[in-house]
Structures are given as C-alpha cells and as structure tokens.
N, C-alpha and C positions, 0 to 999 in steps of 0.2 A: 017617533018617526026618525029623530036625529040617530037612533040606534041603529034603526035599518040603512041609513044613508051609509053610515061608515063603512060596514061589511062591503056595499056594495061598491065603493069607492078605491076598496082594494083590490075587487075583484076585478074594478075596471086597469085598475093598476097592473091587475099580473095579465090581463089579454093583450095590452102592450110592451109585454118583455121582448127585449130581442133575442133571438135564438141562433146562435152558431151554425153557419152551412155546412162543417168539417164534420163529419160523422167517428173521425179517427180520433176525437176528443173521446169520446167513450167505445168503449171495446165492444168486442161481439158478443159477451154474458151479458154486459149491461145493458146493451140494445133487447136484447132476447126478454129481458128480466120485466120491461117495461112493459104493461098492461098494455092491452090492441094494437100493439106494433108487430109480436112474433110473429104473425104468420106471412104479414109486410115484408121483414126483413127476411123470414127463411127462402122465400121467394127470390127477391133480392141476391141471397148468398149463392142458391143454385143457378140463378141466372149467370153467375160471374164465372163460374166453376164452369160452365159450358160454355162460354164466349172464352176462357182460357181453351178447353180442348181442343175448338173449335181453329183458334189461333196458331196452335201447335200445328194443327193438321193444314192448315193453307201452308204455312210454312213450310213445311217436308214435302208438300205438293209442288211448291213452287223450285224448291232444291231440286227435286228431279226430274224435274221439267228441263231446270236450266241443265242439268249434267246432260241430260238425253240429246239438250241442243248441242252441246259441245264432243260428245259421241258421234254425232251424225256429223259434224263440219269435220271433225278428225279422217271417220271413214272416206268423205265427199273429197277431202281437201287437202289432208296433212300429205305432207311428203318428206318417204324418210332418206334421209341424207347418211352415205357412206365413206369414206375417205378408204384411196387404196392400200393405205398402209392397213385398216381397220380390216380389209377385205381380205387383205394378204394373210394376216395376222388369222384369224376365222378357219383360212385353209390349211394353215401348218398346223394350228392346234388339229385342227381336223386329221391332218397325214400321220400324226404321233399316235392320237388315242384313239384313232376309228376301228381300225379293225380291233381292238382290245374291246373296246364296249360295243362293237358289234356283236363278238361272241356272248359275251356278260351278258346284256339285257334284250338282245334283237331275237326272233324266230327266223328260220332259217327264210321266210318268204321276204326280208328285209335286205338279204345281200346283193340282189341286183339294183338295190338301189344304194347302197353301201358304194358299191362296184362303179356307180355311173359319176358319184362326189370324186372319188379315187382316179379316174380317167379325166375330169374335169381339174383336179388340180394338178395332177399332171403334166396336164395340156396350160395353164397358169403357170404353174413353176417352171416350163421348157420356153415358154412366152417371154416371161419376166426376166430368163437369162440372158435369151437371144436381144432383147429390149436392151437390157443395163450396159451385155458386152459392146452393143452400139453408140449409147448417148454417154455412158461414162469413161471410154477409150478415146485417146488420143493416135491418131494413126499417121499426122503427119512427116513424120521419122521413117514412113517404112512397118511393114508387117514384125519385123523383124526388133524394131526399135521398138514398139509400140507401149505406152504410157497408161497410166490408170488401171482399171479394171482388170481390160484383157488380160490372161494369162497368169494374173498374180491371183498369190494365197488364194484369197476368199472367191476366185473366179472356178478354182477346180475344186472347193468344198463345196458350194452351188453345184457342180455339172456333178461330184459325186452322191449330192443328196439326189437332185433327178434322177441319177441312171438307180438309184438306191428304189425308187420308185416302180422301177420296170415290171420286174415279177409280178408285184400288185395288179399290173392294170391288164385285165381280162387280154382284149385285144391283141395287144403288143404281146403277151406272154405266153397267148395260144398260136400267132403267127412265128415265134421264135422257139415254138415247140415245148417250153418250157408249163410243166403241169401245173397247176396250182400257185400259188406262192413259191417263192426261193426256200423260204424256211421250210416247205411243205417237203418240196422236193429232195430236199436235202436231207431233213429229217426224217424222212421215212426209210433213208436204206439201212440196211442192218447192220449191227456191228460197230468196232470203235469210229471207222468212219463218217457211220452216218451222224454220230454226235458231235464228232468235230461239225460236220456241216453245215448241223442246227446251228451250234453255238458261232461261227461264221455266218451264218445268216443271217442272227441277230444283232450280230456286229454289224453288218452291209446296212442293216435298219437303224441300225444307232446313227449314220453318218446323218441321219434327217435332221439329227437333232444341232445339227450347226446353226440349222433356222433362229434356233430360239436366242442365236447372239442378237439378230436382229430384231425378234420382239422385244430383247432386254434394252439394245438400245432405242426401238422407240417410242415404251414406256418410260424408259426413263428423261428422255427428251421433252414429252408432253408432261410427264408430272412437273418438270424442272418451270416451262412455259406457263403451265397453270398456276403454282404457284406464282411467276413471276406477275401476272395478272392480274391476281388477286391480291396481292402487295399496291402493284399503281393503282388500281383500283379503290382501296382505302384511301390510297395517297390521293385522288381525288374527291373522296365523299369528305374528307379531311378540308380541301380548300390549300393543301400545301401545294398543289399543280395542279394548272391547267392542261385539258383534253388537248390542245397542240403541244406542249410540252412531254406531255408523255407520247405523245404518237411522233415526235421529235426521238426520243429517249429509244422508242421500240424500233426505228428505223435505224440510227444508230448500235443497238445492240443485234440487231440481225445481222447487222455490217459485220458484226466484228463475228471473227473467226476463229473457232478453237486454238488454244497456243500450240506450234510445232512441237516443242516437247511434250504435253499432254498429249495430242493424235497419236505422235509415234509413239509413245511408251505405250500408250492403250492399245491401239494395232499393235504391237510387239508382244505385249502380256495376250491379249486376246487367242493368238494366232499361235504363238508358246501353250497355253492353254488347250485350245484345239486339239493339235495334234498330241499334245499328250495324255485327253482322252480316249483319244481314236487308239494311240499304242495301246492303253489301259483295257479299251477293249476287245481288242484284235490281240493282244500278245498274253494276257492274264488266263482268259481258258486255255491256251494253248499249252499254256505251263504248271496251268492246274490239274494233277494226275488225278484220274476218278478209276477206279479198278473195275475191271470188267467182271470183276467176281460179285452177283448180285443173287444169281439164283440157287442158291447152297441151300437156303434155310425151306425153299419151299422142295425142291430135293429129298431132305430131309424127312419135311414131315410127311411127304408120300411114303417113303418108304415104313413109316410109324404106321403108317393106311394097311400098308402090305403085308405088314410083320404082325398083326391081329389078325387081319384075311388070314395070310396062310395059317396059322394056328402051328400044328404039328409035320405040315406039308413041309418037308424038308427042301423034296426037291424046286418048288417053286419059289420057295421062300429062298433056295440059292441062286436060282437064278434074277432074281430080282436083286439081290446083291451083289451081282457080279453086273448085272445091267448099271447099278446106280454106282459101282466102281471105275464103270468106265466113261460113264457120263462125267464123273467128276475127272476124270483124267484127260478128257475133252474139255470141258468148263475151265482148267486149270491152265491150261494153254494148247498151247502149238508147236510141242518140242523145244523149245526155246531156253526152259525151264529146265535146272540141271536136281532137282528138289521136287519128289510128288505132292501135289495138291492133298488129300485123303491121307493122313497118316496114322490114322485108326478109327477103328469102330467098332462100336459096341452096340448089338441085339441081343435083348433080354426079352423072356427069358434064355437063358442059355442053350440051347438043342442042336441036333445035327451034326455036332465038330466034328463026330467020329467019320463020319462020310464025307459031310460039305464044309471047308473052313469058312467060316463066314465073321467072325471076330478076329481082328486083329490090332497091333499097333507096334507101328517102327519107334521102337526105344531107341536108336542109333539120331534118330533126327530129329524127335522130341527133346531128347539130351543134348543136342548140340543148337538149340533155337530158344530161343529167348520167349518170356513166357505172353510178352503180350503180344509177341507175332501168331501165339497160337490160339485157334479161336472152333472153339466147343459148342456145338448146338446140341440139347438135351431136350426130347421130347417127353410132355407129360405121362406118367406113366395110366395105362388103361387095363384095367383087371377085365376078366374075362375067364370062368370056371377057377378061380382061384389064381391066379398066376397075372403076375403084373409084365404089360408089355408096353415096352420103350425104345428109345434108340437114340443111342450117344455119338455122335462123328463130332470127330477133332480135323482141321483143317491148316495147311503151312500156310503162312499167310508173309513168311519173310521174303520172298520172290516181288511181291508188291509194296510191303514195305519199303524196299529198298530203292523201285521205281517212285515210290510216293515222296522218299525222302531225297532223291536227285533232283525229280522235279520241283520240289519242296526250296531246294538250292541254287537251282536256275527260276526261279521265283524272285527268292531272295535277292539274288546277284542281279537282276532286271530291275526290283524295283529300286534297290544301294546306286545300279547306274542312272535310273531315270530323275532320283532325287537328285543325285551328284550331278547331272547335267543341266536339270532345274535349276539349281543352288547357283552353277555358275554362271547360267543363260539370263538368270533376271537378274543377277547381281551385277554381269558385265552391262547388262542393258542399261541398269540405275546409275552406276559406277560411268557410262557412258555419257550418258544424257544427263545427269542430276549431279553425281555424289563428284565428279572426274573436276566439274565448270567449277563445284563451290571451293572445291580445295585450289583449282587455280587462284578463285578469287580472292582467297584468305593466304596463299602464299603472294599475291601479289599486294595484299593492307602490309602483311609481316616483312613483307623484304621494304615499303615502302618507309612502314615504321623503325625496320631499324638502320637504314640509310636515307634522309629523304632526300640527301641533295643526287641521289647516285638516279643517273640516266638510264633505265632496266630497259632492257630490247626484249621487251613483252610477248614480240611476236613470237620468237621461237618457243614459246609457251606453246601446247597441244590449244586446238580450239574444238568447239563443236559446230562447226559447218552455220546452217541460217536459223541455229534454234534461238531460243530467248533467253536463253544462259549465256549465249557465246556476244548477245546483246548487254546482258545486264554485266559480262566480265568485261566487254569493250568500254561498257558506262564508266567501270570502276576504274579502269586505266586510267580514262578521260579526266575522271576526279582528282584521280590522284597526281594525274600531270598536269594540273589546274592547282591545286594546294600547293604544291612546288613551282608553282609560278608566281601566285599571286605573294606567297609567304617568302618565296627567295630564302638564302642562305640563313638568314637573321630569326626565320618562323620553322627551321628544320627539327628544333626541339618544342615547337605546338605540334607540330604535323607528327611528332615523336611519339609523344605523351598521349596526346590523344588518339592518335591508330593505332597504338597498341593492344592487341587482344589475349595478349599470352603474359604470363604473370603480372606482372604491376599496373597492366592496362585497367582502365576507368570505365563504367560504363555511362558516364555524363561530362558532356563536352566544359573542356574547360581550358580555356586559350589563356588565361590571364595567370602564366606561368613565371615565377621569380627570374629575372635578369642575372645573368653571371657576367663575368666581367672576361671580355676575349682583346686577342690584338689582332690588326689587320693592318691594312694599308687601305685610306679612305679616297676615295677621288669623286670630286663633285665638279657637274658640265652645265653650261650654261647655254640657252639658245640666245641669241642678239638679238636687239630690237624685236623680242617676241610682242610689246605691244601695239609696233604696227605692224603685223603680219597677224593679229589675234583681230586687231582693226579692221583688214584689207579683204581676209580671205574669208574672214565671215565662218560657214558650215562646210569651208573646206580646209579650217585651219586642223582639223583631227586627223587630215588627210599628211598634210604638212610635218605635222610633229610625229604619226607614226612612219614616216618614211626616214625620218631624223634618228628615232628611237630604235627603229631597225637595224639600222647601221653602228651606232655605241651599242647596242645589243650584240648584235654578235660581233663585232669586235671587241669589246671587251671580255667574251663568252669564250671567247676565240685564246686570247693569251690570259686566259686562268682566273677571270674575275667574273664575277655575279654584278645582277642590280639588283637594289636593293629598293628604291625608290624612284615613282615617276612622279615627278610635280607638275608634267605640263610641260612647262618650258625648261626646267632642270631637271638629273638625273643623278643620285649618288650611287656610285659605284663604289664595291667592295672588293678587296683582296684579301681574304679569311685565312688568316697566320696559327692560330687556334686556341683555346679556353685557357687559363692558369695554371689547371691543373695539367693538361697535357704539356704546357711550356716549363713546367717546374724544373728540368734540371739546366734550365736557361737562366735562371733565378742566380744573379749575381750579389755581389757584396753589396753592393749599394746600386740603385737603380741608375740606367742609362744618362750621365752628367750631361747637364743643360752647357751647352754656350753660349759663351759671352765674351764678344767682339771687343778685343780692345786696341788702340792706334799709338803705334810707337813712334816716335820721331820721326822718324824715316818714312811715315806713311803708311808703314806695312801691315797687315792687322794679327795680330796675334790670339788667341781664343783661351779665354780661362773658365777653367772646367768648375763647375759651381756641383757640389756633392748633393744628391736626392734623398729621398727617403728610402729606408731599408728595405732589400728584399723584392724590390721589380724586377722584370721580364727585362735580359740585354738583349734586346733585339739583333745587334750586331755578332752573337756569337751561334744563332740558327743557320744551321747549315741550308746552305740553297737558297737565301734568304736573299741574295742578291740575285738571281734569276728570276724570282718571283718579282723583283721591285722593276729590273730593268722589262721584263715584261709587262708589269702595271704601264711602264714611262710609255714603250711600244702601242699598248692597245689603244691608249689618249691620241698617239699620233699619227695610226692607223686610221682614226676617226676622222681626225681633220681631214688626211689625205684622201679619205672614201667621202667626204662630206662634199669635196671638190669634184669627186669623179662618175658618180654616183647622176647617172642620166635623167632620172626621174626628179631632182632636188637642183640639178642646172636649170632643168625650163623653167625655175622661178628667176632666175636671173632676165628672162626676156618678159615678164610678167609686169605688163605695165600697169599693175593693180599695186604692185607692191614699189614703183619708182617715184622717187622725193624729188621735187623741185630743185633744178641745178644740179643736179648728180651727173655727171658726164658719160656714166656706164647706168647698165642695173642694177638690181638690185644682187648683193652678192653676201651669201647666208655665213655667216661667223656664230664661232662660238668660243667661251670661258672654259678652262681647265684647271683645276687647282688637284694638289697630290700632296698627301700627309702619312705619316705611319704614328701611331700610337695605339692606346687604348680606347674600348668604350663599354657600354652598359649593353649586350646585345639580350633583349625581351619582347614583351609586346605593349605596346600604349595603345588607349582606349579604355574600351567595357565592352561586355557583351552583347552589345547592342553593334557597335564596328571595333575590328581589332586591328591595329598595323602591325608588324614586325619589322623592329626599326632598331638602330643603334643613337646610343645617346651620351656625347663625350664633348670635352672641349676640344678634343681632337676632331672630332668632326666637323665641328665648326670652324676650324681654322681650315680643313680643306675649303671648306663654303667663302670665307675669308681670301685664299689665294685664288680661289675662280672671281671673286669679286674685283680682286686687285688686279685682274687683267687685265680691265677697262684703262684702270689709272697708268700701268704702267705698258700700255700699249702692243702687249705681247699675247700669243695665244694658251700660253701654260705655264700658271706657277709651280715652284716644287720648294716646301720649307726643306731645313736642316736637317730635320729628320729625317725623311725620305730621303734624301740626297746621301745620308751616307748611309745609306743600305744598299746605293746604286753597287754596281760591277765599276770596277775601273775605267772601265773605255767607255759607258755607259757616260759615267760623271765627264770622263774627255770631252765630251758632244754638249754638257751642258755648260751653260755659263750662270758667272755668280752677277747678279745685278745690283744688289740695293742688301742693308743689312735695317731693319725697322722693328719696330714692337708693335704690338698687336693690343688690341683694345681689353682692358683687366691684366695686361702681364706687362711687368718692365723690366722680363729678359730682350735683349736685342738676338733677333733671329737673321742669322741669313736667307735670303731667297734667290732660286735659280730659275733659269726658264731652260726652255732648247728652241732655237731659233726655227722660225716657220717664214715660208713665203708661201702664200693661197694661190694668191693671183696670177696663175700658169696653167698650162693644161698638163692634167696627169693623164697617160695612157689608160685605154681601157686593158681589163685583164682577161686572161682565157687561159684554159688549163693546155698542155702540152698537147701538142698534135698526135701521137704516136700513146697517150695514157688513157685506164679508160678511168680515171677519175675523173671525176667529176671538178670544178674550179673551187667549189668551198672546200671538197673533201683535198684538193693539194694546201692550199691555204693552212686549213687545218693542223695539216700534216707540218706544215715549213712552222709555226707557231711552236709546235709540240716537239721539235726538234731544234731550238733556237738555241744559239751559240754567240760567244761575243764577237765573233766575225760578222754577226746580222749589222754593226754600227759601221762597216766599212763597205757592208756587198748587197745590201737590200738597197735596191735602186731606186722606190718609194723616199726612203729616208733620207737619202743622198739628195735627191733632187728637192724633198721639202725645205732642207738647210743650206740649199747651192751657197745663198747671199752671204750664209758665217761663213767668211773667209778667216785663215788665220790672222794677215794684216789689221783684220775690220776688230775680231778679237785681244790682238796683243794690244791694240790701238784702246779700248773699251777698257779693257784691262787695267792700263796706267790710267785712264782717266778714274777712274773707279777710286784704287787707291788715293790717289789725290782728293777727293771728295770725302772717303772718309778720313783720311788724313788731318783734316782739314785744311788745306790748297787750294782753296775754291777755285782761284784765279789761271792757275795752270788747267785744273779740273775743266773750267767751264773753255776752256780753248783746246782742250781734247776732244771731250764729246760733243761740240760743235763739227771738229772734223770727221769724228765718227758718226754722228747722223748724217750728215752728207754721202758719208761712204753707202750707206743705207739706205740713198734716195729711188731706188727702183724697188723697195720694201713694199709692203700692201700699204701703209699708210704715209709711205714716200719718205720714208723716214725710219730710224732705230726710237723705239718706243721707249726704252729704257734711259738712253743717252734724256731724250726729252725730259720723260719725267724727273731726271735728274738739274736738269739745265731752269725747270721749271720752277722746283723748291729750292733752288739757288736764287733762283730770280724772286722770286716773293720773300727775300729775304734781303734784296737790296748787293747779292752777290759776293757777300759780308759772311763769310763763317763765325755763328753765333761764342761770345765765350763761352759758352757752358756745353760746345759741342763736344760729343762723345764719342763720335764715330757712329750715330744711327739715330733715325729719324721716327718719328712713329707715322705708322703706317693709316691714312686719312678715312679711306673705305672701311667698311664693315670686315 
C-alpha cells in the first residue's frame, strides 16, 4: 500500500503546480507541438489575424470619414482670401503669356474667352493707373508742380504698357478700325514693310513687360518678410523674446524706411535699365538687315520642273527662261541696283543655243566679286531617256552684302554708344551717391590725420543733398572736430597716428604713443573761491564755469594759444613753440643761462649767468618769438577784462546765493594767472581704458606755482624770468618787476613780474563798426591777427585795465624794491608803505606786491636777516 501512496502523492503534487498566464514564454511551434491544444490554439491564431484585419479596416473607415468631414466644411465654409498685389500679379502674367498659350494649347472655340480675360485686364490695368495717379500724387504745388507719381518715369511706362494693350482688346480695336491685333495688322502687309511692322509690333508688346519690375519687387518684398518671420518666430519658440517684444520690434521695422541712397540708386539703375531695353528692342531690328532675297532657291527648282517637262521643246523651254530671268531681275530689286542679281546659268543638258540662248554667265562680274558674295544653287540632277537634267544659277549677292554689313556697323556703333552711355550713367550714378561721399570722407580722415590742429572749412566740400552718406560724412566731420577738441594741441600726434589710413597708418587703436619733448609757453588760470560757488550754486555751478571757460577759450584761441586742460576750476593753456627737432637750428652752445640775482652795495641787482647743460633750445633767438609771448601776455588779459564785462558772469555779482557776511558789495568773480616758457614731455597719460593728452614738465608746474602765488602776492598775473624776456620791449615796459624768490626743489633765485590790473570798474560793452559787415568776433579776430607793439599804447581795454600804474606809483615801487633786496629794510618798508597808499582805490585797496613785501619784513621783526641774499623763497606751492 505504502507503494501506491507515493505515486499518488506526487501526482497530487503535479495537479498543484502553478502555471504561467504569459503564453509568450513559449512560442507558436511549442504551443502547436503540445498534445490537445492544436486545434485550441489554431483557432486562437485565426481569431487574432482577423480582429487585426478587421482593425486595419475601421481604421481607414474612420480616416475617410474624417477627410470627407473636412471636404464638406472646406466646400461649406472655407473662404479663399486674395491680396491685390496677388490679383494684379495673376493679370500681368496673364497679359504676357496669354495669347502665346492661347495659340499653343486652346481650339479656336476658346478665344472669345481668351478675349473677355484680355478686356478685363485692360479695364484693371487702366483702373490701377487712374487709381495710383490719384492716391500716390502730390498736387498741392499746382498741376504743373506736381510730386510723386504723376508724370514721372514709371507713370508713362504704365500708360504705355496700357495703350500697349489696345489692339488686343476686341472692342476698342474694332471701334478704332484696327483688324485683329497690331502685330496682325501690321504683319500681314507685303513687303519690307510689313516686317518692319511685325517686328514694331512686338516691340509695342514688349513695353508690357515693364510690369514684371513690379512683380520682382513684390516678391522680393514678401520673401524678405517671410523670412523675417520665420526668424522671430524661432526667436520665440526659443524663449529669447517675448510676443510684445517682437510685435514691438515689427512695428518698429515697418517704421523704418528704405535708406535714400538705396531707393534712389534702385529707382536710377531700375529706370536706366528700362529704357535701355526698350532702345534694345525698338532700335536692334531696325538695324538688323535681313535681305529680301528669300525666294531664289525655290525659283530655281521650278525651273529644274520645267527643264525635264520641256524635254527637247526648245521653244518653251526658252521661254521659261526668259520668264525666270526676269523674275529674278524683279526679285533682285528695284533699279536701285547698279549689279544684276542672275549672273549665270546653266541648263543641262545642253540644247537649243543655236536658236534660243539660254545658258550664260557674266565673266566681267564673277571676276570682279569676291567669292562668298557669290552663291550657286545646283539642282539634283534627273535622268530621263538617258540624259541627265539640272540646272545651276549663280546669284550677286554683294549689293546685299554690303547693305548687311553697313547695317552690321550701325549695329555695332549703337550697341559701342549704348554701352559707353551705360558705363557712364551707372558709374556717375555710384560715383554720385556712393563712391563721390566715401572719397570725401577719406579725404577728410587724411587731411584731419595729417594736420589735426588745422581748422578745415569742410563745407566747401561737394555734399550729397539728404542722403545717408552726406549724414554719415557730416558724422565724421563731427568726429573729427570732437578728437580736436577733446585731445587739443598735446593729442595732435594720437589723432595723427591713429587716423592715419595711407602708409604707416594702423589698423588698431592705439593712443598710448611715446612723449617727445617740445617748447611752449605754458599759462595756468585759476577760478577764486571756486569752493564757495561749487557750495552755493549747487547744479548750476557747470552753468558758472562754462561761461568762464568760454571766455579763456576764446580768448586765448583768439591770440594764438590752445587749451590744453580743463580741471573745473583751472585751465592750462598753451602756446606751442614746436618739437626739437623742428627748433634744432635754435640749438645753441650751451642752453638758455639761468639767473641769478645778485645785490651790490648800492642796492642795485645785478644778474649772473650760471652756464646749462649742452645743447638746448635758445629760446630767445626764434624769430617772432616775442609776438607770440606778448600775445600769450594779451590773451591772459583780455580774460580778465572780458571776465568783467561779460553780462552773463556780472548777474553773479547780484547773486545773493553767492554773498559772505559783511562784504559791502557782491560777490565779485577773480581769477589767478601764472605764465612760463620752457620745456615739457607733450604725450598721453593714462591707459586704454581713459587717455589724456597732456604736457609734463617742471616748467608747467612753475606756471601752476605763479598762478598760486597770486593769492599771496595779491595781483592778478604772475609772469617768471623766462617769459618775461621773451616779451617785445614795450610789452616788458608795461610790466613790472615785484619780488625776486625760489621756488620749492630749486635754489635758483627767479625773478617775477606781474602787469598791473584794476577789476573793479566798468568796462564798456563791445560791438563791431556801424558801416562793417563783420561780424564783432570776426573784427576781434582780425585786430589779434594783426597785432603790433602799438596794441600796449592804443588798445583802450588795456589802458584802462592798468589806469592805477602810474609812472609816480611805479618809479615809487621801484626804489622801494631795490632797497628790499638790497637789504635797506628800513628805507624799504617806508617806501612801499607810501606805495600802497598810492594804490588805495586798487581792488583790494591796496598794491599787493608793496603788502606782501611789507609782510615778510614784518615776520621777520623788520630786521634784514644776515644771511640775506637778495631773495626770499617763495611760501605757496
């Protein structure tokens, strides 16, 4: 029993296997393979196989269902939209190639409807002129004046495509008598004529084709759009812009309007264009010789007809050649002709000569005619009872030649001028509008590069009227009289180097150019109390300082000097003497000897010349060098005076923004003057980032030094030793010697001069001559540019600035002077006590110099030091 347990034990074991739901675990053999299943499964497989077919076909049922819906809402619903350019466009192709492909592919029952599109565009293209010559003309001017459209170019290529139209149109062509077409009519008459006509008719039809500028431009307008479109359009599936940005951007580029140079050259080339088709085809057949000589050959081979007909028949067979002798004498011309057409022939076989000549040939004008004017038709020969019959004619063909090859020559000669009038017509056009603006603009970098300080009167340059060259050349003026502003005298060799375009020019900017070493004459101005009026006036002090700046602008511009720098409240000015190289044969033994003050017993001062280093610039031996200085002195003191007079720079005097407690008057604007000649470094400091052009010297600094020292010595203009004797004689007359001191790093004693000022007066106002018609800067100008050393006695400005130097006040100042550096204190200080007194209606009620002198006597206990030298150092910077 336990035997049987077991078996059955597994049996019960395999009725609980689990079995897999995936059927895809075993394939379709294995399934098949498997005892009582196949017929399960084959069932199964065609079951699937037909729920596939069955699937396929709902699907395509249901696809055509839905197109059929979308058929019927199209037919129901759709509506198709035309644009009249699209419409216009439709009709001209139509007027070009309709009656062509009417004949080509239509039956004749197709041309009354041919004929009713033809009257329809007609009646559109007579529509669309009368329309444009309305909406796109200007008529306010007058009929006569009238603007736009009307009457120009493209107004009578339109009215002669329309009239071009006329013949076509049944109606109009039968009411004006006219048969058929123009080409119809024309071509049909006989003769050279009527081919001219034809080929004139064709021509009248070609003018239609002017249309096709306007389908070219507006496909090419909508390609341009469409692509622009489809550009923003990525641009927003991208996320780089937003849908008002771009509808921003397209409202914007509507705005803008093709550039005037582009329209006009386009319209100029367009219209150029045009009509030079129209001559091409109106003047080219005219000049193209076609010979009337056409029917020879079939002539010929009639008479090869006749010449086997008659056989033996002499007599017909001569009279056939005497017919075909005179037809060709007819065919050959019109008497015109000094040369017979026919100059031989030959009928073979041979027969009849004895009675009927019928064979000949002129040896006389075969011989004398070149061989390819002559021209031989040979008919095949035809046997017939043994005997071969042909017939040879030879033909002059140099009467036509000779018309072929004149008109051959007025061909030539037409198309040599149409080129040569093209050649000049687009080139002056380019040369007008393009090539004329850029050579301005490049003669004005090159004149600016190789002069930059020179003042070019640009106008008289050619311009072009309101295009965008005669803009972008106004631009470059602007530039370049901006680079010569900002850069001044000192930046003439950046503005050099770098706008240069012709040999040694760069094509990468580069300002930071090596410093040479020049001489000038330096002058550095100061504004007073600029920190309370920086205080006072707040966002009106830029108001303030350029009406200041205005004024030492152009006076200084005025007698021969530049500026160089604005600080704000100071100003260096320059008077540019010129480089080393150009001063080399000014190059003395030993440079320009320093002085040095020395005090003799007597008081007196004597000056010993202390030797330099080899080989500098004498200033003092430049000719004209004293004109240029006494000018530098003038333009300082022209400033003051205009600082005074200057109506816009007085209302700060009532300006009770700018009045200090206890001041008895206003406020009343001063300024520092200092004047130096020497050397300096002229380059550029900075980096590429900012660059100045600037001079860099101790001589500069010692002008900055004497405008400082003004303050202290109460005057409005220092001038060192150097400057001083560069003055003109009568120039130095005018000035006086104040103070001899040293300067901070030098322990040369210098002397220093001023020229006497009194502010506080009214100076007249100015105005140019009653009877001139300058203008008031341009006499100004003029009296600078013509200045003479009689300006120190007769310029009534300068007279009245210095009324206060009296000679008294002078010879008075004078001895105290010496006594001071003498060292005499004591006399010293009981002179210039009486000389500031003399001074007491001065601006500060007083002589400034006397002061400052009376001052460092008095801090010193009134006591001339033992170790005095005759010069003091000088306290200020």
């Amino acid at each position: 029993m336990s035997k049987r347990i077991a078996p059955m034990s597994s049996t019960a074991g395999v009725s609980t296997r689990t079995v897999s739901a995936d059927p895809g675990l075993l394939s379709n053999e294995e399934l098949l393979a498997r005892t009582g299943r196949r017929r399960t499964l084959e069932e199964l497989i065609a079951k699937e196989k037909l729920n596939r077919l069955i699937s396929t076909r709902d699907r395509a049922s249901a696809f055509a269902r839905k197109a059929k819906k979308k058929v019927r809402w199209f037919i129901e619903h759709a509506q198709i939209k035309i644009s009249y350019d699209d419409f216009m466009m439709a009709a001209t192709i139509f007027v070009l190639f309709g009656d062509d492909v009417r004949i080509l592919c239509f039956p004749p029952t197709a041309d009354s409807a041919f004929a009713f599109f033809v009257s329809l565009s007609f009646i559109l293209f007579a529509l669309e002129l009368v329309l444009t010559f309305w909406a796109k003309s200007d008529f306010s001017n007058g009929i006569f004046k009238v603007k736009g459209y009307a009457f120009s170019f493209f107004f009578w290529l339109d009215m002669l495509a329309v009239l071009s139209m006329v013949p076509d149109v049944p109606w109009i062509a039968s009411g004006l008598g006219i048969q058929g077409s123009l080409m119809d009519s024309l071509g049909t008459r006989a003769g050279k004529a009527g081919k001219i006509g034809a080929k004139s008719s064709r021509v009248i039809r070609m003018a239609r084709l002017v249309r096709l500028v306007k389908l070219y431009k507006v496909t090419s307008q909508r390609s341009r759009e469409k692509q622009k479109l489809t550009d923003l359009k990525k641009l927003v599936e991208s996320g780089h812009f937003s849908h008002d940005e771009i509808q921003d951007y397209l409202e914007k580029s509507n705005a803008q309007k093709q550039s005037k140079v582009g329209a006009e050259l386009s319209d100029i080339i367009t219209r150029r264009v045009i009509v030079v088709v129209l001559l091409m085809l109106c003047i080219v057949p005219l000049l193209t010789y076609s010979s009337p000589i056409d029917d020879e050959l079939d002539a010929t081979i009639f008479l090869s007809d006749i010449n086997v007909e008659a056989g033996l028949d002499c007599d017909y067979l001569g009279r056939s050649v005497d017919n075909f002798r005179s037809f060709m004498d007819q065919l050959g011309g019109d008497g015109s002709l000094d040369q017979p057409f026919l100059v031989a022939l030959d009928v073979s076989p041979p027969r009849c000569e004895d009675s009927i000549p019928i064979n000949f040939a002129n040896e006389e004008i075969i011989a004398a005619t070149r061989d390819e004017a002559l021209r031989t038709i040979s008919t095949d020969p035809v046997t017939v009872d043994g005997l071969a019959y042909s017939v040879a004619a030879t033909f002059n063909l140099d009467p036509y030649m000779k018309q072929q090859s004149i008109a051959s020559i007025y061909l030539m000669l037409f198309v040599i001028f149409m080129l040569i009038v093209l050649s000049t017509q687009f080139t002056g056009d380019a040369q007008r509008l393009v090539l004329a603006p850029i050579e301005n603009m490049m003669a004005i970098v090159n004149m600016v590069a190789e002069d930059p300080l020179e003042d070019f009167d640009f106008k008289s340059m050619p311009m072009t009227g309101d295009y965008e060259t005669h803009v972008v050349q106004l631009a470059i003026e602007k530039i370049t009289a901006l680079l010569r502003i900002g850069f001044g005298v000192a930046g003439a060799e950046i503005i050099s180097s770098n706008m240069a375009v012709e040999g040694g020019g760069s094509a990468c900017l580069n300002p930071m150019i090596p410093g040479k070493r020049v001489y000038a004459l330096f002058g550095f101005c100061d504004i007073l109390s600029f920190d309370l009026c920086t205080e006072k006036l707040e966002d009106e002090i830029m108001t303030f300082v350029n009406s200041i700046a205005r004024i030492v602008h152009d006076e200084v511009v005025r007698w021969g000097g530049t500026c160089n720098k604005n600080l704000g409240n100071a100003f260096l000015m320059v008077w540019r003497i010129g480089d080393e190289n150009t001063l080399a044969e000014y190059r003395g033994v030993g440079r320009r000897n320093s002085e040095r003050s020395i005090t003799s017993d007597d008081g007196s001062t004597q000056e010993h010349r202390k030797p330099t280093r080899q080989g500098d610039i004498d200033l003092r031996r430049i000719p004209g060098l004293d004109i240029l200085s006494d000018k530098a002195l003038v333009g300082f003191l022209k400033v003051i005076i205009e600082v005074n007079r200057d109506t816009q720079l007085l209302a700060y005097r009532d300006d009770e923004r700018l009045s200090t407690p206890g001041s008895d008057g206003g406020f009343l604007l001063r300024m520092g003057f200092g004047l130096h000649a020497g050397w300096a470094i002229e380059g550029a400091v900075g980096s590429l980032q900012k660059v100045d052009a600037t001079y860099l010297s101790p001589h500069v600094n010692m002008a900055a030094r004497m405008e400082a020292a003004t303050r202290q010595f109460g005057v409005s203009i220092l001038l060192t030793r150097n400057f001083f004797k560069l003055l003109s004689e009568s120039a130095q007359a005018h000035c006086r010697k104040i103070d001899v001191v040293t300067v901070k790093g030098s322990n040369v004693p210098m002397p220093i001069y001023t020229y006497d000022t009194f502010q506080n007066q009214v100076f007249p106002q100015l105005r140019a001559p009653k009877y001139s018609n300058l203008s008031l800067q341009e006499v100004l100008t003029r009296q600078a540019d013509n200045y003479d050393l009689s300006t120190w006695m007769s310029d009534p400005d300068l007279l009245q600035l210095r009324c206060l130097a009296t000679p008294e006040f002078l010879k008075l100042f004078d001895k105290g002077l010496n006594n001071y550096l003498g060292g005499h204190w004591e006399e010293a200080r009981t002179i210039l006590e009486k000389a500031d007194q003399m001074m007491a209606s001065n601006d500060i009620g007083g002589d400034g110099p006397s002061r400052a002198i009376l001052k460092y006597m008095k801090a010193n206990d009134w006591v001339c030091p033992s170790s005095w030298s005759g010069h003091r150092p000088l306290t200020s910077k």
